[in-house]
N, C-alpha and C positions, 0 to 999 in steps of 0.2 A: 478590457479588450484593447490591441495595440493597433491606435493609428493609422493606416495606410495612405501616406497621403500618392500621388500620380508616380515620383521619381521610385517609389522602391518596385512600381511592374517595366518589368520589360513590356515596348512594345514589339510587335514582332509584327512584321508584314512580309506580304506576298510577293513577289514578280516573274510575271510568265513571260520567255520568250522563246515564240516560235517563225513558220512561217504558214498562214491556216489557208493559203490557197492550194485547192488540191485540183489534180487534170479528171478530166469526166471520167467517172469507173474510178478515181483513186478513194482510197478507204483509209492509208495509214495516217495518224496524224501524232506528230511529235511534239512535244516543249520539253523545254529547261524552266525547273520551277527553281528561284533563289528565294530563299527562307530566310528572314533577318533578325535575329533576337537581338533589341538595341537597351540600355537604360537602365542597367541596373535591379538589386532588389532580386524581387520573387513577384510569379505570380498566383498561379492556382495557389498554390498554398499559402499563400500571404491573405487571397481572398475568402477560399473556402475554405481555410483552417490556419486562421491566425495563431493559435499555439504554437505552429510547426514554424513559426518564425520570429525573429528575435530582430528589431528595428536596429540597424545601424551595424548589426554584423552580418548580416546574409542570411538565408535558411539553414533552417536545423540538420544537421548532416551526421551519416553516422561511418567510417571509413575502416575496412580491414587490411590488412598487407599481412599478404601469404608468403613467407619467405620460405625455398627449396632450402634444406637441409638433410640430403642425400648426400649419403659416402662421396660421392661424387666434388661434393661443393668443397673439399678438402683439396683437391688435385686441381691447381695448384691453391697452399693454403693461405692464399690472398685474398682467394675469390669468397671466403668466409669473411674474413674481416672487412671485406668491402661491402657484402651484403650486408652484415652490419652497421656499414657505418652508414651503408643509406639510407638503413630503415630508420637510423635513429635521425638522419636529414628530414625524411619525409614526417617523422613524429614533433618537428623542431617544426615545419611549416605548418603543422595545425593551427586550426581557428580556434579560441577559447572556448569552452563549449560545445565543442564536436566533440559525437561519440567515435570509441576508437577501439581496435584491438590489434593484436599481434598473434601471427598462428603462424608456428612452424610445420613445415611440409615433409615429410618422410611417404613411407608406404600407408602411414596414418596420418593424421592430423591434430597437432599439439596445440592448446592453447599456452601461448606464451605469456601474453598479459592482456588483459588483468589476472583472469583465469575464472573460474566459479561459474560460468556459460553466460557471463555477463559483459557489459562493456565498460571501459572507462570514460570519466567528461575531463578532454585536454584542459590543465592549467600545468601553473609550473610544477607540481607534485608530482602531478600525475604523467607530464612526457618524463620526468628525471625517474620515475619509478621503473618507467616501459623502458628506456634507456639502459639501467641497471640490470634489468632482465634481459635486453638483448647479449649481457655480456656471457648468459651463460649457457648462449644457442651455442652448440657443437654439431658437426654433420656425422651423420652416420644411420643406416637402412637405405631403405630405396625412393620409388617415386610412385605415387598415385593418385593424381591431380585433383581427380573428382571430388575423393574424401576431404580435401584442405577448401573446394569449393562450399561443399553442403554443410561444412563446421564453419566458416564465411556468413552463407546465406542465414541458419540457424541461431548465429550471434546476431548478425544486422538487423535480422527481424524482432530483435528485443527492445529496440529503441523505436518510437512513435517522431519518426524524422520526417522531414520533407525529401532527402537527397538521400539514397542506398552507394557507396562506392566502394571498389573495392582496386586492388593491387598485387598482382602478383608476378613472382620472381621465380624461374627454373632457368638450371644448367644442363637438364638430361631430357630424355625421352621416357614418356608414359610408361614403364616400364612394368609394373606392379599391380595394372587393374586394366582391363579390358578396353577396345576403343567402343566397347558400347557400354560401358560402367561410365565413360567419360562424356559419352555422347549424351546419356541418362541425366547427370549430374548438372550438364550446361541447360538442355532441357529442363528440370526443372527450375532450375535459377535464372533462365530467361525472364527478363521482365518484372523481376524482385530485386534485383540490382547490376549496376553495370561495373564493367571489367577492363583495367587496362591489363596488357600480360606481357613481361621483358623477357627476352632469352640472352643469358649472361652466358659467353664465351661461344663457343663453336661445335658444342655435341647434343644440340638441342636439337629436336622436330619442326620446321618452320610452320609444316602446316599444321600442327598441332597449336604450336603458340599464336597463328594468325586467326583457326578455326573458333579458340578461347577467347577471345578480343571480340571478332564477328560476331561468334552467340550472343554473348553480352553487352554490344554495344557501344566498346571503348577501344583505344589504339594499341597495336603491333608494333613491337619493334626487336634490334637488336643490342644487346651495349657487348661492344666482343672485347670490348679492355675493359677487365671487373671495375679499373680505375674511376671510367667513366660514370660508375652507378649513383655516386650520391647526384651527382649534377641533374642524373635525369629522373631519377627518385624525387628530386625536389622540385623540379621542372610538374609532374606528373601530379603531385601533391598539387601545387599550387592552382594549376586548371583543375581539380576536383574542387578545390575552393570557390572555384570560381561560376561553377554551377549554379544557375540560381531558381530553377525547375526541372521538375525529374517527368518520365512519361508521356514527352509528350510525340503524340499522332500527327502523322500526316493522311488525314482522311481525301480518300477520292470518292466522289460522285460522278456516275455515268450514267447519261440516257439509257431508255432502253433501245434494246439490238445494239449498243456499244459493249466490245472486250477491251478487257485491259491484257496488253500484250506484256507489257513488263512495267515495273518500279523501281527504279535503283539509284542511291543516294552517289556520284560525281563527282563532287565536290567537299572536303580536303580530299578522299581517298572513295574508291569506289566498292561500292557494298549492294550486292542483289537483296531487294527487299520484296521483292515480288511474290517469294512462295511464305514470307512471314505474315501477310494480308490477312487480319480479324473483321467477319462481317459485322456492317453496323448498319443491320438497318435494311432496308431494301434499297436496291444499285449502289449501296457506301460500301466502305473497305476501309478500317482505317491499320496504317501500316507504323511500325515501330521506331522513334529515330532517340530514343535515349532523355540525353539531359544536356540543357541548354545551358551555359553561361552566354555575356553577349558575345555572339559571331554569327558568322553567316555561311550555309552552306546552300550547296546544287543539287535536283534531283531532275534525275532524266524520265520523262513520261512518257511509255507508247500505247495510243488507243488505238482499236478498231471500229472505224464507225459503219453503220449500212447507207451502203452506194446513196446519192441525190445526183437529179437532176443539175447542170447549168444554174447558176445564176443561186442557187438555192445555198444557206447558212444554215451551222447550228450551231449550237451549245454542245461539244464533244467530251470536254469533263470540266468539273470545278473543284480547284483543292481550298480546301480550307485546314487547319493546325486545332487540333483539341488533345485535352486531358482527360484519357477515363477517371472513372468514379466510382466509387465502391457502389454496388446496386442498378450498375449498367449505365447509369446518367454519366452525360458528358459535362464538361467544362468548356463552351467555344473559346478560342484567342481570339477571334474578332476577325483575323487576315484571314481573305479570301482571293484565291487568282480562278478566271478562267482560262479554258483552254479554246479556242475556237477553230472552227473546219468552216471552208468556203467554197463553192465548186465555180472554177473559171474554164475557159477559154483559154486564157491568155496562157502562151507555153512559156513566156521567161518569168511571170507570178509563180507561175504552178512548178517550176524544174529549181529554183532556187532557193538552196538548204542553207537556213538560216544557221549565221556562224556560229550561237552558243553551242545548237544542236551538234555541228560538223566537228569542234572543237572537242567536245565529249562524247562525242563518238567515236575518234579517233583516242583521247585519254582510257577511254575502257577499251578499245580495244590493241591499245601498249600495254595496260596491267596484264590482258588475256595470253598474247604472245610472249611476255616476260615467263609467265608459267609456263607455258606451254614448249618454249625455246630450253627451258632450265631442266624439266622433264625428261626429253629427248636428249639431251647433254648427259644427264643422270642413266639413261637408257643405253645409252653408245652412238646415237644415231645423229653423227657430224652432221651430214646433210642436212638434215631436217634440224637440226637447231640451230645450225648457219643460218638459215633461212629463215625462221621465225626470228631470231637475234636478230637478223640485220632488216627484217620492218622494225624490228622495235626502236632499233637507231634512226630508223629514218621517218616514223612517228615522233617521238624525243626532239628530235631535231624541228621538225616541220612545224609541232604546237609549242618550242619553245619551255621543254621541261626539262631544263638544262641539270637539274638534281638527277633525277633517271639518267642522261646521255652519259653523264660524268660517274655512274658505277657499271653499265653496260661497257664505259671502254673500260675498266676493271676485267673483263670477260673474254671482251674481245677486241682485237684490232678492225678499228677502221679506218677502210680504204676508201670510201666513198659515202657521206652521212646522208647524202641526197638520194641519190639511187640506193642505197640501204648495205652495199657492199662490205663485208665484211669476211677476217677470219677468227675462226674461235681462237684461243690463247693458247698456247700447250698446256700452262701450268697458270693456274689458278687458285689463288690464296682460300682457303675454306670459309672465312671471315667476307672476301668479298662477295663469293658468290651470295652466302648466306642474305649477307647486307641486299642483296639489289632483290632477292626472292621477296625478303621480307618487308620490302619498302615497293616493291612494285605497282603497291595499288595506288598511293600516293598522285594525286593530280595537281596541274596548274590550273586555275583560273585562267579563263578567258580573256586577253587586255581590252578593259573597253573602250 
């Protein structure tokens, strides 16, 4: 059996901040929980299944990349050779030892290599074999997302890994199976593996390709110059490497007569996790945040607690991070935050909204207005998307997300960032809009 010594788990701790004085009769109570996987290594699977980990290279990983090859990916026929050439980036950034496959995406779903409903293990043989076979992807049929997912899921689950990840690349819209064949598809591959998903060029569904990323737990984006693909194919490859625990929960505990009003991850980018809640347990929830390498992300907590008296405290939630287990047992990580509720008098305690809270408050509610201003633009209705656009400039500006302000003026002219003053653009590039849809949820951190 291999080793473990302290450096190969991540530690991973808690920090809550809030403001827990509430006024007599108040009930809401909020935090910002920051989650910090620090140190390298692996850990549930390094402890409770030393197989699944190999000392000095990371955990055992098994990686798909779905590449679109729809008639489409011809027009123009750059955008083929580039998706080629990224895939064979992202097979060049593999770990030794990690499992791999290659599926092309039509209206069905091709196994490109290895082939046999098996996977391959990266060495040099083996990416110059996958390699060779990318040369002899050609586009042509349609699109049907789901099926290149559950031939994904179907292969990954042949390898006994610690890490599920997957990649995928489209130029078009679902065109070929149902939004509920697709809906089905991500449903079941919830939670068996996670997903980053690119839309290459400008005739793709944003919410389709944002929707696919959210199901599964991984990032959204755009590459609208095919050119761009290997750079962020390798980029993408390499944070999969860098994963060093898959599944892990962020469990809430609440008194009783406490509600949980919502969960939603803030921080890099904001993601409702509130209606994903698995019960564990009596007053536990635990809610799904993927797969860690080291970083650190934010989530926004809202409880409701029952009314107290003056002077009166409690205990209004406690998060703690675990790994399920096959057989229902958990895995704890050890970090633990509370959340605390105070009942004061004092009206400048109790009226004082603590900055993280204020801060990502305000970040979700620029991703909500981004959609919501793009919508009404798509609709016809100026008015109303002057209007949401120009909070959204005047959010961007206020928290200091100067990446959002800088594709909003893409959109629109502005005349005023403070007061939120703007006009929409006559003519706007399809590329940009797409860009600021797709990046919308994207947050700043707090400066502390």
């Amino acid at each position: 059996m291999a080793n473990f010594s302290k450096s190969n788990v991540p530690q991973f701790s808690v920090d809550v901040y809030q403001n827990e004085y509430l006024p007599e009769g108040g009930r809401e109570v909020n935090a910002i929980v920051t989650v910090t996987a620090t140190g390298g290594g692996t850990i549930g699977s390094a402890v409770a299944a030393p197989h699944l980990y190999s000392p000095g290279q990371g955990p055992s990983a098994a990686v798909a990349v779905m590449v679109d090859c729809s008639g489409s990916m011809d027009y123009p026929p750059t955008k083929m050779r580039n998706a080629r050439d990224a895939t064979a980036a992202a097979i060049d950034t593999l770990r030794d030892g990690v499992h791999f496959t290659v599926i092309g995406g039509t209206h069905v779903a091709t196994e490109v290599y290895p082939g046999g409903g098996r996977l391959a293990v990266a060495d040099a043989t083996t990416r110059e074999q996958a390699k060779q076979a990318l040369r002899r992807l050609s586009a042509g049929g349609g699109t049907a997302i789901g099926t290149w997912l559950r031939l994904a899921d179907r292969l990954l689950a042949t390898a006994d890994v610690a890490i599920r990840h997957g990649i995928l690349l489209t130029d078009g819209r679902n065109e070929h199976e149902s939004a509920e064949d697709l809906r089905a598809a991500l449903d079941a591959c919830a939670g068996r593996f996670t997903c980053d998903a690119r839309g290459v060029g400008t005739d793709w569904e944003v919410k389709e390709v944002t929707g696919i990323a959210s199901a599964l737990l991984g990032t959204a984006d755009i590459v609208a110059d095919p050119a761009g693909l290997a750079a962020d194919f390798t980029r993408m490859m390499e944070t999969a490497m860098g994963k060093e625990v898959a599944d892990v929960a962020l469990r809430l505990w609440t008194p009783v007569g406490t509600t949980v009003k919502f969960v939603k991850q803030v921080a890099p980018t904001v993601e409702e996790l509130t209606g994903r809640r698995s019960e564990a347990g009596p007053r536990a929830g635990d809610y799904p945040t993927g797969s860690w390498g080291d970083e650190s992300r934010d989530y926004h907590v809202c409880v409701e607690v029952p009314a107290a008296n003056l002077g009166q405290e409690m205990l209004a939630a406690r998060v703690s991070l675990v790994i399920p287990e096959p057989g229902g047992t958990v895995q704890s990580l050890g970090a633990q935050g509370l959340v605390r509720a105070v009942w004061t008098d004092d009206m400048a305690a109790s009226t004082s909204i603590n900055p993280q809270v204020a801060h990502y408050t305000g970040q979700a509610e620029l991703a909500q207005v981004i959609q919501q201003g793009l919508d009404l633009r798509k609709a016809g209705d100026i008015d109303g998307a002057t209007a949401k656009l120009g909070r959204a400039v005047q959010l961007a500006g206020a928290s200091g997300n100067a990446d959002t302000a800088k594709l909003l003026a893409k959109v629109v002219d502005v005349v005023d960032a403070a007061a939120g003053t703007v006009r929409l653009k006559a003519k706007v590039e399809e590329a940009d809009e797409m860009t600021l849809e797709t990046r919308s949820t994207k947050t700043v951190r707090v400066k502390k």
